[in-house]
N, C-alpha and C positions, 0 to 999 in steps of 0.2 A: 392477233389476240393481245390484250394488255396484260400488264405484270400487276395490276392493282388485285387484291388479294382481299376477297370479298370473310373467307375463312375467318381471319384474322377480325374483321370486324362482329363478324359474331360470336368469336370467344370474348369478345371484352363485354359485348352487351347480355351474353349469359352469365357473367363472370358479378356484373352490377347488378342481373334477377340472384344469382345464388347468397349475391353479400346481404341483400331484402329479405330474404328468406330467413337466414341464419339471423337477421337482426329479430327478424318476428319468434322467433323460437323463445326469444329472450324475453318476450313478452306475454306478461301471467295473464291466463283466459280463468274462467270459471274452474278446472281439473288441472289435476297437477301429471306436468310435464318434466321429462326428464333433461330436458333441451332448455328450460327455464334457470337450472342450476350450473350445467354442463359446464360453461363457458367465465365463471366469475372466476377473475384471476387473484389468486394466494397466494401470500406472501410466504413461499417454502423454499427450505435448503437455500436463503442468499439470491433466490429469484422468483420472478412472479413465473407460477405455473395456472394450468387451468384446474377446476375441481375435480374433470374427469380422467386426469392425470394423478391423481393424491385418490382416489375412491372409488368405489362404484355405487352409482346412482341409480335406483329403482325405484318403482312406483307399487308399491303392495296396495292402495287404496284409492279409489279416485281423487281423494283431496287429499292424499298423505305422500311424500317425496320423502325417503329412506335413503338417509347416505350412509354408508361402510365404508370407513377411514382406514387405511392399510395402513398408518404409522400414528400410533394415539397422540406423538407427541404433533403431528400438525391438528387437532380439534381444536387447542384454542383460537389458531389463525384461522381454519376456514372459518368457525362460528363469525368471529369477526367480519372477516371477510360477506358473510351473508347479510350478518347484521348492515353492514354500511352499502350494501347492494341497492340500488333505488327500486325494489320488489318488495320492500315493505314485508319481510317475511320473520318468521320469529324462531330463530330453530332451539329445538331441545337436546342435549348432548343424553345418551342413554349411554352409558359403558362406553362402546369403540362405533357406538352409532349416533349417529344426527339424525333428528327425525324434524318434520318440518308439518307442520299440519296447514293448510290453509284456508284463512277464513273466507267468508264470503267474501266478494267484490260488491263495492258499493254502488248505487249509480253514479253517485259524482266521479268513483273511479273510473268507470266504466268508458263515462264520457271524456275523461279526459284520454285513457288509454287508447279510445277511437280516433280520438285527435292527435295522438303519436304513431298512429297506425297511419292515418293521411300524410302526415306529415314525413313521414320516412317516405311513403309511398312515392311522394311530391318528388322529393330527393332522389329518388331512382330514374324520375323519370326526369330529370333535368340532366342527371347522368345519361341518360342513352338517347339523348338529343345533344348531348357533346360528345357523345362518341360518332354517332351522326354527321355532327358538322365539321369533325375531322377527316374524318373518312372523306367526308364530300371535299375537304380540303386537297387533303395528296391525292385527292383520283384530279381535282383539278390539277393542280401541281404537275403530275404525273403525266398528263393529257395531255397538257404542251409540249413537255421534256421529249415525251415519247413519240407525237402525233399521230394520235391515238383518234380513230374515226369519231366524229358529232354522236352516229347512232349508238356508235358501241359507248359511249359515252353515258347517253341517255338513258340504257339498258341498265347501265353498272347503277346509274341514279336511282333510278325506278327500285331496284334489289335492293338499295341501300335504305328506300323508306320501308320498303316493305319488311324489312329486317327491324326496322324499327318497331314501325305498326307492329310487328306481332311480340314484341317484348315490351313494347307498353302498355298491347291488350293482355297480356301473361300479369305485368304488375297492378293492374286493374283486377284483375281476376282474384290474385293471392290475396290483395288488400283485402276484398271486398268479404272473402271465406274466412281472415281471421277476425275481422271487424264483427262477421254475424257471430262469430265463434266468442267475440267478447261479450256480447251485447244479450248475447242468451241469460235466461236467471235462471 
């Protein structure tokens, strides 16, 4: 039995679906999401923190994003902080709250947003075609060192596309769920 370590190849190609995922959170549909704000990083206490380290974010309304600031003196950084977010969003400071109202999406946005949704997607999957053809690298590497039989060879091959296939068909899949999730009015 060989030492190549099939395991190992599919945490890194979950590891490049879970980075797709979290990137798309960050990207505004029609309804306000709390995963949209979560991640913008604020300039607090002397280091960038994330928002949902400095707040808690909730959603009272389908298109209203309600952040609770635990230290009033960070409001004006995160305002900031949102303001210069590429989400185009406009937040309102109320007391020790931000409130965030969002307006429509437009269609120009819309399409364009689709086209950063491909385009990540693209990215993902050029990622786990290089994790692929590493893999396929050290199992060859490995296969000499080791002399490692043809078939069990060909076995570990076959596992390694099919590990593919189905994390390119998982990024096809997510793309395809947020892209209709933009494109609704």
């Amino acid at each position: 039995m060989s030492s190549f370590d099939l395991n190992s190849v599919e945490i890194k190609m979950k590891s490049t679906l879970d980075n797709l995922i979290n990137n798309f959170h960050g990207i505004r549909t029609g309804r306000a999401s709390t995963g949209l704000v979560d991640n913008i990083l604020i300039d607090a206490y002397g280091q960038k923190m994330k928002l949902k380290d400095l707040a808690t974010v909730s959603i009272p309304e389908s298109r209203t994003i309600k952040i609770n600031v635990w230290d009033t003196n960070m409001l004006p950084p995160i305002e900031k902080a949102i303001h210069s977010s590429n989400l185009e969003l406009n937040p309102m400071i109320e007391g020790q709250i931000i409130r965030i109202n969002l307006p429509e999406l437009t269609s120009e946005r819309r399409v364009e947003l689709a086209k950063n949704i491909k385009s990540l997607a693209e990215e993902a999957k050029i990622s786990l075609r290089n994790v692929r053809q590493d893999a396929m690298n050290i199992l060859k590497k490995s296969s000499q060192d080791e002399n490692i039989p043809e078939d069990e060879v060909k076995v570990i091959q076959e596992n390694i596309q099919k590990l593919t296939d189905k994390f390119v068909s998982n990024v096809n899949e997510v793309s395809k769920i947020k892209e209709e999730d933009i494109m609704k009015i």
